[in-house]
N, C-alpha and C positions, 0 to 999 in steps of 0.2 A: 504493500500500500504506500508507504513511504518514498517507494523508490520511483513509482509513478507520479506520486505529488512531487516531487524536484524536477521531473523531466515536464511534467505540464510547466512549473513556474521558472526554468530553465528556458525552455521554449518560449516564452513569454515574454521573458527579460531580454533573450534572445531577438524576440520581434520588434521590441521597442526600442533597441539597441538602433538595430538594423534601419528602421524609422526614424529615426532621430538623423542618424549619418543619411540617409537617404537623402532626406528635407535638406539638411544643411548643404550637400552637394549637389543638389539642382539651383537652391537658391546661387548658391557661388557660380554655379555654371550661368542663371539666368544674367546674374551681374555682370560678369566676364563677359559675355556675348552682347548685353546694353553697350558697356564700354566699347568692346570691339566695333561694335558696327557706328557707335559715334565719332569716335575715333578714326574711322574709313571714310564717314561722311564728309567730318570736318576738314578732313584732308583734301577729300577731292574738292571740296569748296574753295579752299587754299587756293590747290590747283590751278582751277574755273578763275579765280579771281587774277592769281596772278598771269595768266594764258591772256586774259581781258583789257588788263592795266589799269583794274580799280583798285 
C-alpha cells in the first residue's frame, strides 16, 4: 500500500515539476522570439531608412 502511495505522489511531484519547467520555457522561448523578431524589424527599418536618406 505504501509503496503505491509514493509512486502516485512521486508521479505527481513529478508532473508539477515537469509543469512548472514547461511554463517557464515556452515563456523564455515566447520572449526570445518577441525580441528576435523586433530586433529583425528594427533592423530592417534601419536598413529602409538608411537605403532612403532619412
Amino acid at each position: 500500500m505504501t509503496g503505491s502511495k509514493l509512486l502516485i505522489v512521486k508521479r505527481k511531484l513529478r508532473g508539477r515539476l515537469v509543469g512548472c519547467l514547461g511554463s517557464r520555457v515556452s515563456s523564455l522561448l515566447l520572449i526570445s522570439a518577441g525580441l528576435a523578431i523586433t530586433g529583425i524589424s528594427g533592423t530592417i527599418k534601419r536598413g529602409v531608412i538608411e537605403d532612403n536618406g532619412y
